[in-house]
N, C-alpha and C positions, 0 to 999 in steps of 0.2 A: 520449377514447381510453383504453383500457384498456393499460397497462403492466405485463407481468409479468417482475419480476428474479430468475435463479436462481441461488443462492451458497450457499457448500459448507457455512460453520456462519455464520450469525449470529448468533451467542452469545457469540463470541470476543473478542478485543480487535486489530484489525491495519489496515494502511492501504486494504487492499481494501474490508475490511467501512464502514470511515469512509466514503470515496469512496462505496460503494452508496448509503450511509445518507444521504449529504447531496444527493447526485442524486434522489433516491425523496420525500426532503421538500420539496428544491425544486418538483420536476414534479407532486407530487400538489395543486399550485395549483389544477391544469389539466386533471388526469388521473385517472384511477380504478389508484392504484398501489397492486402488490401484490408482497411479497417472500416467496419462498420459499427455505426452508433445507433442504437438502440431509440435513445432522447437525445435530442439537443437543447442546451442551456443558454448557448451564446453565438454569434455569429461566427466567431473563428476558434479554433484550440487557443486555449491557454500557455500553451507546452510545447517545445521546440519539438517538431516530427520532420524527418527525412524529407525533401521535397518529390523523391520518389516513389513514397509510399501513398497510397489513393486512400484518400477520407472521405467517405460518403455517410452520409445519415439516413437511416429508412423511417425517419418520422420526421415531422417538423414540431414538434410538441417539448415540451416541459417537464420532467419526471412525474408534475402530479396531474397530466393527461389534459393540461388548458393549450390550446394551440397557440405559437410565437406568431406578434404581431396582430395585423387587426383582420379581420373575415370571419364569420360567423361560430359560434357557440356549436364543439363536437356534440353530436346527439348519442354518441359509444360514452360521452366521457359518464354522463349517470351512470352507466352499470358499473363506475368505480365506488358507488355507494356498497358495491355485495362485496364479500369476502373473495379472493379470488380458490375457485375450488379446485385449482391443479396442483399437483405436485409441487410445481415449481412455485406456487405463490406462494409457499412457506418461506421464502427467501423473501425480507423484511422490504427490501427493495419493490417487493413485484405480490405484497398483499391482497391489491386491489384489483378489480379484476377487469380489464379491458380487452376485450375478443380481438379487436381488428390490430394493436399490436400486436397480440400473438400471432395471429395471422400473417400479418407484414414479414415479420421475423423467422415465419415456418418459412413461407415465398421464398425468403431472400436465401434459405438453405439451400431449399430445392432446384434454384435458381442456379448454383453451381455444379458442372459436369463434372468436374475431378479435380484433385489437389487433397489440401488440410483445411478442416474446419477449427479453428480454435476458440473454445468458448472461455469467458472470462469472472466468470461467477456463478455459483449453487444453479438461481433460475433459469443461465442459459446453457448450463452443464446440460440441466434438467432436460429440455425443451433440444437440447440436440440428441442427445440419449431416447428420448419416445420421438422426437419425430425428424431427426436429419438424414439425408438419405446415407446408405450404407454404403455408397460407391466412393464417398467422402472417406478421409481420414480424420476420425474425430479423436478430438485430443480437449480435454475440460483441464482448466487450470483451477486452482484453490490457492485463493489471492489471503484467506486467512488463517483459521485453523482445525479440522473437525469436531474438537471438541468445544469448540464458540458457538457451535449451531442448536438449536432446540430439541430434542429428540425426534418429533414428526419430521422435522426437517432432515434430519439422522437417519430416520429410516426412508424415508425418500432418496437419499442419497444410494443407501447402501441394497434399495431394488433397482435404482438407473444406471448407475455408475457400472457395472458389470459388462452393459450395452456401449459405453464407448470402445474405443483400441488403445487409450490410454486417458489415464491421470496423473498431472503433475503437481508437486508439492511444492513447498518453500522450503522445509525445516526437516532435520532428522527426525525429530519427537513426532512431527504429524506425519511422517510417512511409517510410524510407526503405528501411531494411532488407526490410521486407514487401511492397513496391513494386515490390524486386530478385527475392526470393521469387512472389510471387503477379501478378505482371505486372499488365493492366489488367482481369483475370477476376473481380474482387469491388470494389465501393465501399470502398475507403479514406479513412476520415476520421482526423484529430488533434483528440481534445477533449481536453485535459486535466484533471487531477483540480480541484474547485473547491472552496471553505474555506467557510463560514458566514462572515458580514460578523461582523469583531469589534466591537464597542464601541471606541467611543478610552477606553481607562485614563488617570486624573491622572497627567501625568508624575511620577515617583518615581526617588529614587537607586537605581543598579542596584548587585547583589552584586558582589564580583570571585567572578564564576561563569563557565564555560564551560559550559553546557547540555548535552546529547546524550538523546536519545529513541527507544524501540524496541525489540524483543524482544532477548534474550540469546542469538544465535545467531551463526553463522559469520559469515553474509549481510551480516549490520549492522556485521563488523570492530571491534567494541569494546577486541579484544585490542591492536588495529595501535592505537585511540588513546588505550590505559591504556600502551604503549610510548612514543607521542608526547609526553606527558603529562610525563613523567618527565623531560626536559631543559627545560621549561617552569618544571616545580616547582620545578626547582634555580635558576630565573632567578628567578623570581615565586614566593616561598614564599607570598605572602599570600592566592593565587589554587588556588583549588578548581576538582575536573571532577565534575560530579553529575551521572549518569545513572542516565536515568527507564526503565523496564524490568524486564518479569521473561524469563527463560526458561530452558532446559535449563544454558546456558553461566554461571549464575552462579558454581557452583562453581569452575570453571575462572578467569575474570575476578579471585575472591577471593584465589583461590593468587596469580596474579599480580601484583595490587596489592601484599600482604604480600613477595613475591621483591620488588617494588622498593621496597618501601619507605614505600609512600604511602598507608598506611591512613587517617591524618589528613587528608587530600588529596582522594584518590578516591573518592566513595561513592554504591556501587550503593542507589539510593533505590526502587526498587521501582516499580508501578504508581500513579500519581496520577490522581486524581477532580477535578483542575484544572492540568492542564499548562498552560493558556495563564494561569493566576497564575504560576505555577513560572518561565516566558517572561518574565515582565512584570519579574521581580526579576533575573533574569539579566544577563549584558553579551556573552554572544556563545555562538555556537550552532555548532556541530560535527556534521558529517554522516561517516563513516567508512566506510559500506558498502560491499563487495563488488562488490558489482551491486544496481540498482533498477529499477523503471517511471518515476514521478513521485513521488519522497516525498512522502505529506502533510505529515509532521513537518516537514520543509524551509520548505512554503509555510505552514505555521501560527509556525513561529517566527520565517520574516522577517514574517509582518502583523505580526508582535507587537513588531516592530522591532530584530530580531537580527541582527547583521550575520552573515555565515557562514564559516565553516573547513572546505571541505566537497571531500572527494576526488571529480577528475570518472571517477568509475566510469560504467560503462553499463547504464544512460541516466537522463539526469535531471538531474542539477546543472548540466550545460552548457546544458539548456535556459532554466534560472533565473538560475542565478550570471553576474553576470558580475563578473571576475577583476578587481579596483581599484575595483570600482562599488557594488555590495551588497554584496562579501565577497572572497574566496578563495578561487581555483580552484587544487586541489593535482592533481598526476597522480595516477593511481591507486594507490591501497598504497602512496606514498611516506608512510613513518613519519616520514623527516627534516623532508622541505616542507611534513606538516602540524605538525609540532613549528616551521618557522620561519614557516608563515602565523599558526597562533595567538599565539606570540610578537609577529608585526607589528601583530597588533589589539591584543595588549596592552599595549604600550610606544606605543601614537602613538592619544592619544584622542580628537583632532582628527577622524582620519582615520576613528575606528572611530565617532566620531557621525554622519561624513558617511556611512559605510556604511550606517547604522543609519536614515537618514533617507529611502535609495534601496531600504533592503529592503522596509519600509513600504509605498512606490508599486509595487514591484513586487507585495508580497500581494496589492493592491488589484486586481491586473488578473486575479486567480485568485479572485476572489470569485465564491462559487456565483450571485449572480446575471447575472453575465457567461457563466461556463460551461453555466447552465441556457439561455441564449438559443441556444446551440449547439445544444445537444441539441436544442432543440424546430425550430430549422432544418432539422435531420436525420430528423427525425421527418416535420414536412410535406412535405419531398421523398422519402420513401421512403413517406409514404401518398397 
């Protein structure tokens, strides 16, 4: 069966692009898989993919529409001055409005005789829903949560979405959400995001490290737990918070470690080319975000045997964590209760090995070859 995945840059580094990558190298066992990108950012992926699977780019451009390298000034990119007026540009991603990607992106649909179309976010949900051909199998994935999106954008959804042959979820909460939304007008499934099978690593003494992983953005609440952080360090000065990430909010994060104090303590470590080493020396893992779909970071650092500190934002930790068993279910954006979950796994190591020993079995059940048997269940019933 021929598989075609569409996403915005594969070049990048984030948990959507992961997910695609490890979905696309499972199924090309089995399948003639091919990813297309939307933008490109950089000359090569960032992220280990299949050498089977075909990566092609239908743009040579930059998400904010300037062309890579040097040749003249796009004369489309001005109309990124208007708001973009489709559906889909309600997707924050795809505000601005440039015709001839839309265009590119319609082509490359149409350009396919048969198989699966899989699209990989709101705008290209969108954009295959009004205009992919119907000989396709379309299938829109929701890499975050429905109720994260704006309402225009809500009802957008919930007049296109009806037009594919299915939608996939991450989380039980959001397949319920979209259940309330979209009635029984479109196939809803729940697959979850699935990991590459780790290696078991030689057991090894861990750091007194608390972990944390992911872009330097609002999203991920870094600031809520370089606050947390800070009544931890006064208990446990021997215990460091290292987080893995780059993004817009470093500056920000630095000022504030210096206002409290904990330069020694806290340290923004940048992007790493071996998080699951980074995991393997660690003693416990922190999740902070905002809002998610299904972290990968989550399910990669309990395989790795992390116990977790992890606010149940929406959605995604409540489907993983459970609260005394793998880890630490904090409410959301409580600063306090994740300052006394991670204090609890540090002071009682009993209990943070029995955690450590449950997060383990749980990765195990998100292993892409479990998740990959999904997908291709979904795939024989919709061909």
């Amino acid at each position: 069966m021929n598989i075609r995945y569409l996403l915005h840059n594969a070049y990048g580094i984030g948990g959507t692009i992961r997910t695609v990558f490890n979905q696309a190298s499972a199924l090309c066992e089995h399948h003639d898989v091919e990813i297309a990108s939307v933008y490109r950012s950089g000359d090569a992926p960032q992220l280990p993919l299949d050498p089977r699977v075909r990566l092609v780019s239908l743009t040579d451009l930059h998400d904010n529409g300037t062309r890579r390298g040097p040749g003249p000034r796009r004369v489309w990119r001005k109309a990124r001055m208007f708001r973009n007026p489709l559906p889909h540009g309600r997707d924050f991603r795809y505000r601005r409005w440039d015709p001839m990607v839309d265009l590119t992106v319609i082509r490359y649909m149409w350009a396919q005789r048969d198989g699966v179309l899989i699209t990989t976010r709101p705008a290209l949900n969108l954009l295959a829903a009004w205009a992919g051909p119907r000989r396709l199998i379309r299938i829109g994935q929701d890499h975050m949560n429905f109720g994260s999106y704006r309402p225009r954008l809500q009802d957008a959804i919930k007049r296109a979405y009806p037009r594919l042959d299915a939608v996939t979820v991450l989380t039980r909460a959001d397949l319920a959400s979209y259940r309330e939304a979209l009635g029984e007008r479109v196939r809803l499934v729940r697959i979850p995001n699935g990991i590459p099978v780790r290696p078991l690593v030689p057991g090894k003494e861990r750091a007194p490290v608390v972990a944390a992983a992911g872009r330097l953005t609002r999203q991920k609440g870094f600031d809520l737990l370089v606050e947390a952080f800070a009544p931890v360090h006064a208990a446990h000065p021997g215990w460091e918070l290292h987080i893995f990430g780059e993004g817009r909010w470093r500056p920000k994060l630095t000022a504030r470690i210096a206002e409290l104090g904990l330069e020694g303590s806290v340290r923004l470590r940048g992007l790493s080319r071996d998080l699951d080493g980074e995991f393997a020396k660690a003693s416990v893992f922190a999740l902070s975000s905002r809002r998610e779909g299904l972290p990968m970071v989550l399910l990669e650092a309990m395989s790795a045997g992390l116990p977790v500190a992890a606010f149940d934002c929406p959605t995604g930790p409540a489907d993983v964590v459970e609260d005394g068993v793998n880890g630490v279910l904090v409410p959301a954006e409580d600063v306090a209760g994740m300052a006394a979950g991670l204090k609890r796994l540090i002071e009682n190591g009993s209990e943070r090995e029995k955690m450590a020993r449950a997060a383990r079995e749980t990765g195990e059940r998100y292993a892409m070859p479990v998740v990959a048997e999904q997908w291709e269940r979904l795939l024989r019933d919709l061909s």
